[in-house]
N, C-alpha and C positions, 0 to 999 in steps of 0.2 A: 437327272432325267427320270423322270416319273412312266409308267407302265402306261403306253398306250397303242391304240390300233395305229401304226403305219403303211406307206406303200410297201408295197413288194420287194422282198430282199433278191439280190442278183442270183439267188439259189433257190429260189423260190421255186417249189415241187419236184426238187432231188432230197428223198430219205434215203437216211441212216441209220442204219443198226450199229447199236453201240455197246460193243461186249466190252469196253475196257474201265475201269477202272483208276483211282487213284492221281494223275496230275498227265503225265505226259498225252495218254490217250485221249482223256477228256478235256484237256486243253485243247487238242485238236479239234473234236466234238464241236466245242463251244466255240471255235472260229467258223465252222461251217454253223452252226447254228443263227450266229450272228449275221452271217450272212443268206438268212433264211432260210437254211435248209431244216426239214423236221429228222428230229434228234431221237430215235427210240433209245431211250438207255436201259440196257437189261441188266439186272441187279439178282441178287440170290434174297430169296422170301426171308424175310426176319433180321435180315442180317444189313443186306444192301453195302455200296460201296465203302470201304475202309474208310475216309475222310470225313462219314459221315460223323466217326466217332475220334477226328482226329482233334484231338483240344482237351484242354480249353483255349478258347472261350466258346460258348454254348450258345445259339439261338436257344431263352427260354419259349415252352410253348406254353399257351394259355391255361392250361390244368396246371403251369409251373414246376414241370419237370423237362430237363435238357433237352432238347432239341436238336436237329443239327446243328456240326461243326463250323464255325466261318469259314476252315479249308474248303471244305465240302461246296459253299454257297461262291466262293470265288470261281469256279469252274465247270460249274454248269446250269448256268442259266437258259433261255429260252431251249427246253428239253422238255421230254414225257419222260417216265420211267413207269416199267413195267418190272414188275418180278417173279421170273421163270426158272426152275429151278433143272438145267438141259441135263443133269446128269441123269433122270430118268425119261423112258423112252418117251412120256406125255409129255416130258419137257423139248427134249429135244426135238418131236415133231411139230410144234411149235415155232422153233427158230426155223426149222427147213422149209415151213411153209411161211413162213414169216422173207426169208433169204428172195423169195424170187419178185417180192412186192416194194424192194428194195435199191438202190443204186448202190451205196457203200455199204460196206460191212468194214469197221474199224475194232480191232483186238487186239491187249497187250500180254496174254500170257507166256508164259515161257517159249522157247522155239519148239514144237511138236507137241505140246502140253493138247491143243483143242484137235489132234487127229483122234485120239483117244475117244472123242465123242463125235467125232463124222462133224467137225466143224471145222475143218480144215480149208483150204484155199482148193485143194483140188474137189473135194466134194463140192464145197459151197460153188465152186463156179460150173460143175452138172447141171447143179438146181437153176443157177444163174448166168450163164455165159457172159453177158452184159455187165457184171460183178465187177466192182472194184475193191479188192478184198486190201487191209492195210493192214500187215502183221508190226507191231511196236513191238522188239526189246531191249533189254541190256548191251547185246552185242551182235545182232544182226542172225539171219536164214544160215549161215555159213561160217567157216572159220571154225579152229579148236577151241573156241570158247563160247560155242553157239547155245548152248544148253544150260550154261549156268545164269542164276540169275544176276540181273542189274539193277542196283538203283544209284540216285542219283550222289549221292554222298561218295560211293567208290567210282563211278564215274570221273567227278569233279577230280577223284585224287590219281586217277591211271591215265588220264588225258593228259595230265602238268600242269591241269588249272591251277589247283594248290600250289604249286612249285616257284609259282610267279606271284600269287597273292598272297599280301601281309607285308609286314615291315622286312626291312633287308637282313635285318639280324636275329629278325622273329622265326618261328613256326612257321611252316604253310596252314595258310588258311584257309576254310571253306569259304563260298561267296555264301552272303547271308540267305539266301534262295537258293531253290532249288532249280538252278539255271539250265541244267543239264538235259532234266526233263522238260521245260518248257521250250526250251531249242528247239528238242527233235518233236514236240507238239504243232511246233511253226513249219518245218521241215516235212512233216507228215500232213497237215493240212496242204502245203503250195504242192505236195507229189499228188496228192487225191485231185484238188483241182486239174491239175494237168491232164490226170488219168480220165477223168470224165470227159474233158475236151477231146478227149482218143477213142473214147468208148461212143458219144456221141457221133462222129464220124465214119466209124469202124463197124461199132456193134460189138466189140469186143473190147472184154476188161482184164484188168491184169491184175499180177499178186504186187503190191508195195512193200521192199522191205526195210524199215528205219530202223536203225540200230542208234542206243545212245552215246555209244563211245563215237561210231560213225560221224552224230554230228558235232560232238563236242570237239572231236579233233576237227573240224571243217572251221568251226569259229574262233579255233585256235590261233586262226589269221596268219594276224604280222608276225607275233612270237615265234610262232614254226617255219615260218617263211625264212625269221632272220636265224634261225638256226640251222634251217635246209639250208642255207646259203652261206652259212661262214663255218658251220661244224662247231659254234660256240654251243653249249647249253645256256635257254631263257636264264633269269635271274629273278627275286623276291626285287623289287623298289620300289615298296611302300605305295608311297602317292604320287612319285615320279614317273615320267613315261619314256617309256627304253628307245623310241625314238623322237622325241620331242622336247626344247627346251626354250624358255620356260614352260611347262606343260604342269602344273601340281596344284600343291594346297602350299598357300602361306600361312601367316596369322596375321591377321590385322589386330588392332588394339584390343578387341573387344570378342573376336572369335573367327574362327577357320573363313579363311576363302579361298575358292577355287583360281586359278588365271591360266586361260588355255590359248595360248601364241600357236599357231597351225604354219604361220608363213612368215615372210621377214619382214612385210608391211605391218604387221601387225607389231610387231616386235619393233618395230622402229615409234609406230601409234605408242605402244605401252611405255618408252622410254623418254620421250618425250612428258605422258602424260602423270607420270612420277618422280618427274624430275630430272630422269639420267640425259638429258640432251646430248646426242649425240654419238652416244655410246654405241648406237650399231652401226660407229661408222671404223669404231674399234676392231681391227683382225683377228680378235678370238672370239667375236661374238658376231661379225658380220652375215656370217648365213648359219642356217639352223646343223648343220655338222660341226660346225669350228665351236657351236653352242652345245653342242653334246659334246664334245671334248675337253669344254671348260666349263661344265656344268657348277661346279662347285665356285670356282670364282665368279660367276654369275649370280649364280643363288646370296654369293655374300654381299652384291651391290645392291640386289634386290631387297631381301628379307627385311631389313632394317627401315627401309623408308617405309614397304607393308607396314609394318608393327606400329608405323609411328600416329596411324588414324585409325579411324573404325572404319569398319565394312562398308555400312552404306558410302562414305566418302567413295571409295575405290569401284563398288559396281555403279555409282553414278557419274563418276569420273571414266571409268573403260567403258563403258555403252554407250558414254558419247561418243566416243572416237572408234568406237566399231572394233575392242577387244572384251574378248568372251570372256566374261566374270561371272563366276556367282556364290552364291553363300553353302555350307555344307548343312542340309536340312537332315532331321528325322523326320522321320516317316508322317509322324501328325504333323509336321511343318509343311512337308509336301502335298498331303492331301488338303493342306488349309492355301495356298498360293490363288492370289485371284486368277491366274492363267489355268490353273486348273479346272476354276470355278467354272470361269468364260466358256472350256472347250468339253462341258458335260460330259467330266472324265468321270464320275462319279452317279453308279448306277443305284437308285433307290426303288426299291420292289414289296409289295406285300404281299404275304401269303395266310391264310387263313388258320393257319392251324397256329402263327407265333406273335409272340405279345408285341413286337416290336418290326417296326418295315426291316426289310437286308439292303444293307448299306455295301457294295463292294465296288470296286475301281470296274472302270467303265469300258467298251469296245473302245479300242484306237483308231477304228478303220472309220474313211470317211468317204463314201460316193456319190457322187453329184446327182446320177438318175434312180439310186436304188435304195432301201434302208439298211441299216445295221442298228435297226432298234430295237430297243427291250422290248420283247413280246413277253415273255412270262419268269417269274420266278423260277429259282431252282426247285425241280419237284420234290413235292415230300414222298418215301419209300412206297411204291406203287402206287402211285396215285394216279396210275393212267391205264391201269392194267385193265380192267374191265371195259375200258373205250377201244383201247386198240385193238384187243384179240376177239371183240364184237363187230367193231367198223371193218376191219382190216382183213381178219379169218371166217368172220359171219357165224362168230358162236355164242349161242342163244347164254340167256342170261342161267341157265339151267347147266347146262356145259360150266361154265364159269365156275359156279356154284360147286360145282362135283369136283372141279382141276383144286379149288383154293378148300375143300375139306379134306381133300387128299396131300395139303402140303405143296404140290406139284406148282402152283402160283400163288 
């Protein structure tokens, strides 16, 4: 999808001020922005967001020295960035006067870290009553572990994520993302939306607190569900699924595929369509418990007719008969599928200062009356600052000039 003017996004004239940083925050950022809302992203002079510099690989820029990070360009597209340095008092009058021009204000630092500079939830909603203030951290406003910090990697491993991912005999392992943070990015955008729905009726906005252990343990689902419920602990099983059978990866002749049976129709579709006729009419396999029971003597009927064709045979064989197959992709195998192509999951953007368009994975959202289109590239470090503290605070270009010799922007 190439950068053009669209209709009106369903957020269309709610700003955002955007103190946070790094993935979880500005993931959220960038789901509001997508759905047009304007993004002010405040960044420190010289420095700007962490991600910027997280890589390689490097946007190069046209003098052909590094540029931003691709981390950086995945999560924050259609945004301004301004860079305000609030730890001095020029800076912070700034954000206070900036706070009441505002709907959101979205922050990830530490729990009490921004009372220290009057940017707190209680100050900012003085300036703001209307405010909807979203504090993002490691482990939430509350609790004996409210003040240390999180990221996603200890998350993954204090949730039990790790504990159930990887092979059964293996290590816990991380998920290859940083799942953690982008949960509670999804979770802090649906809470902001709401909050605006309450503030638009009310007049009054509220503090939002997302913590990431919070949501990681909420996605934690069915695994805590079935441990809340039997007092067993999760287990590691690989590419098994602790309630579903068949539910994994086989091998086919030629390379991994997936087969995911959900009900017993399906399961009778799948036996049929590789031969086992009749097999679910067999008592250890007839419904999907008697099939997690006999997992293994299942798996030994199956696997071997798998192994005995290639892949394509088997997803063109299960997709007729309406069981869900498919092949185990890399990442360039995924981003190359024509279904991908089809549903312009792949957002291409130019920005003037880089030798090359930004290629990143695309919005998922799709609304029939409103856009979720690419309006602008991720912005390069201030590149907005002089528009918005001109438009927005009505400071002469002279003002500007005196904040950015002094450091202050």
């Amino acid at each position: 999808m190439s950068e053009t003017t669209q209709s009106k996004g369903a957020l269309d004239g709610i700003r955002v001020l955007d103190l946070s940083r790094v993935l979880a925050g500005p993931w959220a950022t960038q789901t509001l922005a997508d759905l047009g809302a304007e993004i002010i992203k405040v960044e420190r002079p010289g420095v700007g967001d962490d991600t910027r510099e997280w890589g390689p690989p490097f946007h190069q820029s046209i003098d052909g020295t590094p540029g931003d990070a691709a981390y950086f360009m995945v999560t924050n597209r259609n945004k301004s960035s301004i860079c305000v340095d609030f730890s001095t008092p020029e800076g912070l009058r700034l954000l206070h006067d900036l706070i009441p021009k505002c709907d959101v204000l979205v922050e990830n630092f530490r729990t009490g870290h921004l009372a220290r500079y009057n940017l707190d939830y209680e100050t900012a909603s003085v300036l703001n009553p209307r405010l909807v203030y979203c504090s993002i951290t490691g482990f939430g406003q509350t609790g004996p572990m409210k003040t240390r910090a999180g990221y996603d990697y200890l998350i993954q491993a204090m949730s039990g994520l790790m504990s159930v991912t990887g092979e059964a005999e293996g290590s816990p392992t991380k998920v290859g993302l940083a799942i953690s943070d982008l949960v509670a990015g999804l979770y802090a955008s649906t809470s902001i939306l709401a909050a605006l729905h309450y503030a638009k009726a009310t007049d009054i906005g509220q503090h939002i607190d997302i913590s990431l252990l919070d949501c990681q343990m909420a996605i934690m689902s069915n695994q805590a569900a079935n441990t809340l419920l039997t007092g067993d602990d999760a287990t590691r099983m690989g590419p098994r699924h602790p309630s579903l059978a068949p539910y994994q990866v086989f091998e086919a002749s030629d390379a991994p595929v997936v087969i995911a049976v959900a009900n017993d129709g399906q399961f009778e579709r799948l036996c049929n369509a590789i031969g086992l006729d009749g097999l679910h009419h067999d008592a250890r396999f007839t419904i999907n418990a008697a099939r997690i029971e006999n997992r293994s003597a299942l798996e030994s009927l199956i696997a071997p007719l798998i192994l005995a064709r290639p892949i394509i045979c088997w997803i063109e064989a299960l997709a007729a008969v309406g069981v869900p197959c498919g092949p185990v992709n890399t990442v360039a195998e995924a981003l190359a599928q024509p279904q991908v192509t089809a549903r312009d999951m792949i957002d291409t953007m130019d920005r003037p200062d880089l030798k090359k368009p930004v290629r990143v994975p695309a919005s998922p959202l799709r609304l029939s009356q409103t856009s979720t289109g690419l309006r602008k590239a991720p912005p390069k470090l201030g590149a907005d600052t002089n528009d918005i503290l001109g438009s927005l605070l009505g400071l002469s270009e002279i003002d500007i000039a005196r904040l950015r010799k002094r450091g202050i922007i």
